[in-house]
N, C-alpha and C positions, 0 to 999 in steps of 0.2 A: 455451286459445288459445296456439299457440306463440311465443316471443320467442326468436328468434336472433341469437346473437353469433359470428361466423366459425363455429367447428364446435361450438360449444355451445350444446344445444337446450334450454327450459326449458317445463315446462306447468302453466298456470294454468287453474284450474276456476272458474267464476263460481255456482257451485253449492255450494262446498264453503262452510258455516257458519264453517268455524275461522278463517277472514280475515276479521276488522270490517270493514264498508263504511259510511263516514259516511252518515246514513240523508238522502233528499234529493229534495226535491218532482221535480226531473227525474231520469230516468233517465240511470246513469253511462256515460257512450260510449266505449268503448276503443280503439285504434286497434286497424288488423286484426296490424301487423307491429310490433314492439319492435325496436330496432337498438344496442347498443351499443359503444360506440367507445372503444378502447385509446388514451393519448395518443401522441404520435408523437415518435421521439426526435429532439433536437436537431440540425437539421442541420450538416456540418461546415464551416467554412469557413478561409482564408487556409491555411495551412500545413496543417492538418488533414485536407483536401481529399485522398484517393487519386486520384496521377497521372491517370486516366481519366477522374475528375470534371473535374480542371482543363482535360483537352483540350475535355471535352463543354460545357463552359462557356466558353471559348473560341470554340468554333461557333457558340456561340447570341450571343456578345457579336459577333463578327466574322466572320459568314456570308462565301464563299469563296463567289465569280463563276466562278475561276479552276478551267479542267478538271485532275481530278485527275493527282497527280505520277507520273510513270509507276515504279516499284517495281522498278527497274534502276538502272545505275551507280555511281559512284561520291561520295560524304561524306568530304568531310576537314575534321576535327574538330583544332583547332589550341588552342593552351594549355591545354596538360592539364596541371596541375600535381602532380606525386607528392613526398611530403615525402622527404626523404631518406631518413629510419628504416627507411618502408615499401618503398624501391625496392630489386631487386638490385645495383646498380651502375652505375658508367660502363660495362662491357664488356658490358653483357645488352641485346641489342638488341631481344628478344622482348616479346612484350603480357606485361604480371604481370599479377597479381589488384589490384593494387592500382590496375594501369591502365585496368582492369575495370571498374574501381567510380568512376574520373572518366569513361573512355566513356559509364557508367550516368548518371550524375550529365545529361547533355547529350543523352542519349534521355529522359530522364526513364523510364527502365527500372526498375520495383520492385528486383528480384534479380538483382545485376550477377555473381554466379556463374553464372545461366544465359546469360551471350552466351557466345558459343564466339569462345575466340580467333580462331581460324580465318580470320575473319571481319574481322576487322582485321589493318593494315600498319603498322609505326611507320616513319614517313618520313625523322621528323627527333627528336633527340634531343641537350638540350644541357643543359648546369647550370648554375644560378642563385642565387647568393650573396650578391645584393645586400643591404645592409645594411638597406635601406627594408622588404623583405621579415619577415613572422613568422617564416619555418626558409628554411635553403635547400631547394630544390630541385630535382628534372631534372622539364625543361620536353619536353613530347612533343607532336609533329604527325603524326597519326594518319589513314591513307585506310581507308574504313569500306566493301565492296564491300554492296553492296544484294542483289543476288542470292544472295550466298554466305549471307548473314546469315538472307533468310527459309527458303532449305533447309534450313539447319541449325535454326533457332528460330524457324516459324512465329509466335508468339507473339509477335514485335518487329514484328509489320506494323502493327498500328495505333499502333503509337510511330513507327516510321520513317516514316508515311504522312502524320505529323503535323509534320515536319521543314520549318522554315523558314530559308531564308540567314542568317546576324547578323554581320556586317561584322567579320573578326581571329580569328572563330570559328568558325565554320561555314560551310563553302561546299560547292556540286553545282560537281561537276567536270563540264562536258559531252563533257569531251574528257580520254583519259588523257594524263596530263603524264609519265607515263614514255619515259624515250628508250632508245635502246638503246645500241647500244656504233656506234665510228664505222665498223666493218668493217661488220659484218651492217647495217647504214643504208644503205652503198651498196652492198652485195648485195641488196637491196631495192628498193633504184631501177629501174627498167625502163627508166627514159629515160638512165642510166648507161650509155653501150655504147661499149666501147673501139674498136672498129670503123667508128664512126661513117663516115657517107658524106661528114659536113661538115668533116672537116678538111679544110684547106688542104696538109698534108705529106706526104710520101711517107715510108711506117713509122710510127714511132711518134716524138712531139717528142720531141725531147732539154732536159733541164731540169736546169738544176745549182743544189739547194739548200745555201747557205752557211750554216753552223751548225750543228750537232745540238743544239741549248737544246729545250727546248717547242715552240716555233713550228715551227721547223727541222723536228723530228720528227714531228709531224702535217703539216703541209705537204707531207710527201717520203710520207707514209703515203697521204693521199688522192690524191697525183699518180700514183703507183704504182699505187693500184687502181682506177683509172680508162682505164691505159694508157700514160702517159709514160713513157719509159727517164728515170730518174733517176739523178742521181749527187750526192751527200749530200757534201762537203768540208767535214772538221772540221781548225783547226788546231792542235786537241791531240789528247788520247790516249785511247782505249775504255778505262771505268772501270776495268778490271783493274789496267792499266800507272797511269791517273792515280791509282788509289790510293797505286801504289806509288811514286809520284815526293810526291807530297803526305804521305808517311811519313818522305821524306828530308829534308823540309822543316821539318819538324817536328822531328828527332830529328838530323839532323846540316846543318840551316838550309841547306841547298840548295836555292837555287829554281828548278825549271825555267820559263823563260818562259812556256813556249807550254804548259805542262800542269801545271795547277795549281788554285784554288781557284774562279776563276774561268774559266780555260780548259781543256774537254777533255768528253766524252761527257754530254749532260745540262742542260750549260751550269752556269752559277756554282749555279744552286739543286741541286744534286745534294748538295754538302757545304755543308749547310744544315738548317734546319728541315725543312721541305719541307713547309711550310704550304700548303693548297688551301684557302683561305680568299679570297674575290673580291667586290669592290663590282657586278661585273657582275649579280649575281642566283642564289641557289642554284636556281631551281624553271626556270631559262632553258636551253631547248633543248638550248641549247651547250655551259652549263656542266656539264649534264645528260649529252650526249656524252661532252664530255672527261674527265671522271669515271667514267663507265660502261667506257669506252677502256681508262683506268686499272686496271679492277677486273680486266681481260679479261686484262693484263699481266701483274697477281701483286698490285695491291694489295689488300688485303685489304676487303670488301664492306663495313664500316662504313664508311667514307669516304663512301659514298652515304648516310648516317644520322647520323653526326656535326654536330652545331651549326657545331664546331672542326675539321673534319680535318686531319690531317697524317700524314706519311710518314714521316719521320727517313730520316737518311743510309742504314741498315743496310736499309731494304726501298728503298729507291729505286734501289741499286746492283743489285742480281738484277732487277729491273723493266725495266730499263733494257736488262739483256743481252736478256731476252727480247722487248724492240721491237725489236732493233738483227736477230734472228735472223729476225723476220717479216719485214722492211724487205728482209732479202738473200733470204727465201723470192721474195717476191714479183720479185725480180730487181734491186733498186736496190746500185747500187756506192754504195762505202760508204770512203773516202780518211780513215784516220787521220793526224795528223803531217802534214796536205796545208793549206798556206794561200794564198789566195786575194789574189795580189799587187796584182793592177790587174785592168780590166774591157777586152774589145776590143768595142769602139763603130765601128759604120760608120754616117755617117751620124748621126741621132739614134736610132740604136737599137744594144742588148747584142747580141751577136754570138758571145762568149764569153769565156773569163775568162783569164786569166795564174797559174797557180798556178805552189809551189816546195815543197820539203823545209822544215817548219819546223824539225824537228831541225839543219839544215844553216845558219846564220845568215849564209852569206857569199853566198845563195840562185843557186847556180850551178846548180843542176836546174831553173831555172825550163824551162816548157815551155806552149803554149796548148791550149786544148781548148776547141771549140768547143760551144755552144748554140742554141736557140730560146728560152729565158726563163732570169734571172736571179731566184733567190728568195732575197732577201738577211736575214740572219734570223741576225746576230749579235749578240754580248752588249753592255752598253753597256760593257764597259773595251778595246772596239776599236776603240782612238783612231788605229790607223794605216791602218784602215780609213775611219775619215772623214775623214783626209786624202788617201785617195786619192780618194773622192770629188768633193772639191774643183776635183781637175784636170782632172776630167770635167764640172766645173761644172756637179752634178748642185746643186739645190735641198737645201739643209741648213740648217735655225735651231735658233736657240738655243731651249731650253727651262725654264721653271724646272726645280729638284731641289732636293735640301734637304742640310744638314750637318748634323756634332755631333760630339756623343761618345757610345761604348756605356759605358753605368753597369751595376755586376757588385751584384746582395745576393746574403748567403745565400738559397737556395731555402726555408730553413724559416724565414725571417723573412717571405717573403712571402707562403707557406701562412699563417702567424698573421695577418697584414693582414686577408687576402681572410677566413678562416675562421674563424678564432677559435677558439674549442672545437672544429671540425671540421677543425684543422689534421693533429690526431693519424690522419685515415683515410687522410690522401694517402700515408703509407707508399712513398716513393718511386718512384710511380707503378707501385706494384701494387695501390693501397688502392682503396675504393670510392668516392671524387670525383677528379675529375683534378685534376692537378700543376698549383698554383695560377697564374694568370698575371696583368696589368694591361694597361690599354689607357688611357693618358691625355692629353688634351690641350689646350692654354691659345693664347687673342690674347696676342701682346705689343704692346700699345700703342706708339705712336713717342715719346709723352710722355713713358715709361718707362724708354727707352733714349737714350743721345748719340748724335746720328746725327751723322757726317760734313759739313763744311760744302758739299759736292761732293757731298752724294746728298738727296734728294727724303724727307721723312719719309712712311713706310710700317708698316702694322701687318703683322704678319706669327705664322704660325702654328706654333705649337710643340708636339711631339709624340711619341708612342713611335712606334718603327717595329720589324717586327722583332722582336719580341718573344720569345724563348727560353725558356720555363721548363726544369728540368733540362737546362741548356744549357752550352758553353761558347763563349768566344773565340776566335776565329781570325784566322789572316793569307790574306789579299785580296789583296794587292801586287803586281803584275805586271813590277814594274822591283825592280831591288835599294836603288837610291834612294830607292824611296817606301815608304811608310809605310801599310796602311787594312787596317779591319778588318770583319769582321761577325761572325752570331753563327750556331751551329748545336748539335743536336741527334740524338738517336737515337730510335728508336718510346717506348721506354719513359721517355723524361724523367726519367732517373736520377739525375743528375748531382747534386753539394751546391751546384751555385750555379744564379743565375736572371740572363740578364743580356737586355738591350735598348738600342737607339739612342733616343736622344734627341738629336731635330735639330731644325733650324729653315729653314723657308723661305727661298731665294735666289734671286736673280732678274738680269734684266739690269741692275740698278740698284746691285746688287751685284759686280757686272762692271767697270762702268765705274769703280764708284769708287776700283777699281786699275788703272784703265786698261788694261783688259782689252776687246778689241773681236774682231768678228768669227763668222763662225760656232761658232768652238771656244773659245770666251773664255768659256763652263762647263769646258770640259775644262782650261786651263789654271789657269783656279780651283781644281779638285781640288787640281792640280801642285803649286799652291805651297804649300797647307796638309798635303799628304802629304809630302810635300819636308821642313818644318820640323819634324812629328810624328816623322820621321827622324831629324834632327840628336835633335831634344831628348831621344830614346829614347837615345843613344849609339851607333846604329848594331847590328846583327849581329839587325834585328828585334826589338830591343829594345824595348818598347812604352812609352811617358812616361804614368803616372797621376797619377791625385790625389783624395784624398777628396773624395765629397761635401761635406763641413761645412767644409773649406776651398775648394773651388772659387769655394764660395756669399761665403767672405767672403774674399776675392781674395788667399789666402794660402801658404804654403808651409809647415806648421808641424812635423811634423816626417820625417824620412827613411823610417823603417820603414812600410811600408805593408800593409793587409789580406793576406790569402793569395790568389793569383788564379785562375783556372780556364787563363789563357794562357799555353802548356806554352813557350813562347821567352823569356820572364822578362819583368819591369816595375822602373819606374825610377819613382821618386817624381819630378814635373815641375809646372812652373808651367801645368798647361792652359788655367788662365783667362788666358794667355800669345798661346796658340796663335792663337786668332782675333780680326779686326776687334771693336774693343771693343762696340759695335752687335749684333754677335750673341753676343759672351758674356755681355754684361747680359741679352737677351732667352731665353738656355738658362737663367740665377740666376733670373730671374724664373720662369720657365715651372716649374721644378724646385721653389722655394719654395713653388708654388700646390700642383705635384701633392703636397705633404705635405701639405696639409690635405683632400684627397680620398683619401690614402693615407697615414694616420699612423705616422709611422715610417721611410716612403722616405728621408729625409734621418737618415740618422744617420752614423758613423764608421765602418762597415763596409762600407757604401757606398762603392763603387770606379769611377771613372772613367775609362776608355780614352783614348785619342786614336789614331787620329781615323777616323770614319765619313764615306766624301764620296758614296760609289758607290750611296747609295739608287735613283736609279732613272738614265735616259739623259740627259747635260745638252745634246744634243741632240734633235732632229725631222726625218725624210728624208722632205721632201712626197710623199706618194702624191695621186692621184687617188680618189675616194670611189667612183667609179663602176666604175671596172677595178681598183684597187687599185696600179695603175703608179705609178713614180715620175711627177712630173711635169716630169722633166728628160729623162729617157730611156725609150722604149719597148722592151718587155721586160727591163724592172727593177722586179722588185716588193722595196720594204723592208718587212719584216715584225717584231714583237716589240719586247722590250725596247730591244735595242740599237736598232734604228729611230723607238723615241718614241712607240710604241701600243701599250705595257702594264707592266706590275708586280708579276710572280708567276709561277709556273708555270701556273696558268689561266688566268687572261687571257692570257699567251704564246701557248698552247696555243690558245685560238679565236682567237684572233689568224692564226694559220698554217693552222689548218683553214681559216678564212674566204677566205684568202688562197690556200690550196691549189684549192679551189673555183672564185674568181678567176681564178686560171691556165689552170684544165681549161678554162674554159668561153671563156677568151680564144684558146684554143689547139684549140679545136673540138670540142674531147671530153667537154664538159658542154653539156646544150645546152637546160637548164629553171633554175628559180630558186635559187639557193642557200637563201634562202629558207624555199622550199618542202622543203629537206631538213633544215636546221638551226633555221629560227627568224628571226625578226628578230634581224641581228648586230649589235654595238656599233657605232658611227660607224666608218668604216674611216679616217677620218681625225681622230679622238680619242684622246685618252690615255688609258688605262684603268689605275687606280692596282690594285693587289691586295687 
């Protein structure tokens, strides 16, 4: 009789003698089939489990109602951590292998050598050194395209098919979030037609934008390729020339007024950092625009991938010619050395403007030039611009801004802070992590400070601003009486020092307690305190310091002071002198905390400037939210920094696009949403810090 076991057959004879059979009153009944069974191995579980098990187990725990995910679009796959060891560097923007294998890690893909780069985009790419962390690392935000991924590696479909949202991690993009550049946007528009039937004018409007900063220059950019005859009035000078007067400044202390660190092509952030760092949102529309705008100009395509981007002085200047060269393609006059005296107003409305020679200061070439809209879209250190204002009794309030002083370390004392053992790769910003930087900030309680028997006790906030790594000092002064500084940089963050503002919140309460009143009773505030930073410097741009470790204990101790990066010289000075006692308790205070989030910041190499006022505009020019008009005069739009609706080169910058939009569409020549081309825009009558 046969017994089988899978493929092994065995035969037994009930006949054969040589098998004893217990002898036995019944007959022995044997089954017809024999079956034997191999034991079964251990099944695998928790960690053990091959990926495929744990989806198929999954199903069975949490059966899906829901019709399958369609095996298109777009995965963006966010904190992907790569140690540093493993990574190529800050300047490799490409998928590595090692970013392969966290992609892997989030399909739950066996063999992260088989995804095809191809197949992924790195979005976003920053470093991460915090101390709470095991190692540092660059942090990546990755768009994973669906499509590309199963032509290339069939094989990821039942991984990819398996992909659920997880909230900071993973999300289905249902709409691509890429934008494009702001030319080709509205070469794309159809409802864009310069031709339009609805304008109201005969030709094309005439529009004269004031300023060339960010704002200025987008604004003149979308009004131009929509159809306005524009005319762009800057009252400094095209990069070239203001380099060269800001060289003279520097090396034989000449300042020219009207072209200088703050006045002239660019506007003040040109000789700067040229940070595009924005509280507005990186993944927004706009920002998305203004960035992409940027890349079309000359800056170079990281910027769109960067955590951190920034420009430095040395790409921002060629960038610059080549907006100013497409500005005149498209037709816009273009007034260097041309400032903008008064407004002619008939009526309640801009009619057109009063400009003169600003080279010429006894302004005898004044002469008028007529408009249809006023795009006012200057810097906040044009304080004789908002008193002209006034006389037009346009609507202007005061606004908070903040003061201080810019504190100078060595850049490799702050490398060691941030890095510690990884201080030795930043290699002066050619090494493999970037040139190390700080971001801090403290409440100063009113308990902690003397407040004034004449002011109201108020907390208020203390913080960096501004931040420079491979940086240095500069002069900001637009009068030869005053005194202020900021900070800047080049692409490569070279430099042996590291410096930043450290300021403190001011307000109207802060105004009054010098009996300072009025619309410009921030501006006159600056005054006084650049006014004294002068005297106390000794004059000739002399700038007044003081060690950290004496500032904090309100002393002078001795003359010789650190080496500085500020090429016009430094004067050892009383700074904790300088300001209302009220806010130099709250900068000792604010400065003694950030040492214990950054050990070390307070030491004797540690240098402090005087005096930083020009953070952001100490004014606000009421516009309407809805037109973007002032709400004093029709056809006045204030736009940007200098206006009180923003704090950077991008926020400027959608500032003026939004604003340029605005215009078109008041002026007949836009005639769908803005919206609908850019995004939902920041409040047009909100502040936007950088």
């Amino acid at each position: 009789m046969p017994v089988t076991s899978h493929n092994l057959t065995f035969s037994f004879s009930t006949h054969n003698s040589q098998i004893p059979f217990p002898i036995s009153k019944h007959p022995v009944k044997f089954p017809q089939f024999l079956q034997i069974k191999c034991a079964q191995k251990a099944k695998r579980t928790g960690k053990l489990r091959y990926p495929s098990e744990k989806k198929k187990l999954r199903k069975q725990q949490h059966p899906k109602s829901d019709p399958p995910r369609p095996l298109e679009g777009v995965w963006r796959l966010s904190r992907l951590g790569v140690p540093v060891h493993d990574d190529p560097g800050k300047d490799f923007w490409g998928v590595s292998d090692a970013l392969l294998k966290e992609i892997a890690k989030i399909l739950e893909f066996p063999v992260a050598s088989m995804l095809p780069p191809e197949a992924f985009k790195v979005v976003r790419k920053s470093f991460d050194a915090r101390k709470l962390l095991k190692e540092p690392k660059f942090v990546y935000t990755v768009d994973m395209d669906v499509h590309k991924l199963l032509s290339l590696e069939p094989r990821t479909w039942e991984f990819v098919s398996e992909l659920e949202p997880k909230v900071g991690c993973l999300e289905f993009l249902h709409q691509d979030l890429a934008s494009g550049d702001l030319i080709s946007i509205i070469h794309n528009r159809q409802k864009i037609d310069a031709a339009t039937s609805s304008s109201e004018f005969d030709g094309k409007p005439k529009v004269v934008v004031v300023g060339s900063g960010p704002s200025g220059l987008f604004a003149s950019l979308v009004l131009a390729e929509v159809g306005a005859d524009v005319t762009l009035m800057e009252r400094g000078e095209a990069v070239e020339k203001r380099g060269r007067d800001i060289g003279a400044l520097v090396v034989r202390r000449t300042l020219q007024m009207e072209s200088n660190f703050c006045f002239g092509e660019g506007g003040a952030g040109t000789w700067s950092d040229g940070k595009l760092v924005t509280r507005i949102g990186r993944n927004n529309n706009s920002v998305l625009t203004v960035l992409n705008t940027l890349v079309h100009f000359g800056a170079p395509p990281s910027i769109l991938i960067d955590g951190k981007p920034h420009l430095g002085t040395d790409r921002l200047v060629p960038l610059l010619k080549n907006f100013r060269q497409y500005l005149q393609y498209l037709g816009v006059t273009i007034k260097f050395g041309t400032r903008v005296d008064d407004l002619l107003v008939k009526g309640e409305n801009v009619v057109g403007v009063e400009i003169s020679d600003s080279r010429n200061s006894f302004k005898s070439t004044c002469h008028k030039l007529g408009c249809d809209a006023v795009v006012l879209a200057v810097g906040h250190s044009a304080r004789d611009t908002y008193q002209m204002l006034l006389s037009h009794n346009v609507d202007v309030v005061q606004k908070d801004f903040a003061v201080g002083l810019r504190v100078e370390h060595p850049q490799q004392l702050i490398n060691d802070i941030q890095y510690s053992k990884l201080a030795s790769e930043v290699r002066s910003g050619r090494g493999k992590v970037p040139v190390a930087d700080y971001q801090v900030a403290e409440y100063a309680n009113a308990k902690h400070v003397n407040i004034p028997s004449n002011m109201e006790p108020i907390t208020r906030s203390c913080y960096s601003f501004c931040m420079c790594p491979g940086g240095q000092v500069v002069l900001t002064s637009t009068d030869p009486s005053e005194l202020c500084i900021n900070g800047m940089s080049f692409s490569r963050r070279s430099s042996r020092w590291a410096n930043a503002a450290l300021v403190v919140t001011v307000s109207s309460k802060d105004f009054e307690a010098l009996n300072l009143n009025g619309p410009l009773a921030g501006v006159e505030f600056q005054r006084i305190f650049e006014r004294k930073a002068a005297q106390m410097g000794g004059g000739d741009f002399v700038l007044p310091v003081q060690t950290v470790t004496d500032f904090l204990d309100s002393r002078l101790s001795v003359s010789s002071v650190p080496a500085s990066s500020y090429r016009l010289g430094v004067k050892a000075a009383n700074l904790h002198e300088l300001f209302p006692l009220h806010i130099t308790q709250a900068l000792q205070l604010a400065i003694s905390k950030f040492n214990d989030e950054l050990p070390g910041f307070v030491s004797t190499s540690a240098l402090l400037h005087g005096v930083e006022t020009r953070t952001s505009s100490p004014v606000q020019i009421s516009r309407r939210s809805d037109t973007w008009e002032s709400t004093s005069l029709k056809g006045l739009y204030p736009v940007g920094e200098g206006a009180g609706y923003a704090g950077g080169i991008v926020s400027a910058a959608v500032d003026g696009m939004h604003a340029g939009f605005a215009v078109a569409r008041n002026l007949g020549l836009y005639d769908g949403s803005v919206d609908a081309v850019l995004g939902k825009a920041q409040n047009a009558a909100a502040f936007v810090k950088y």
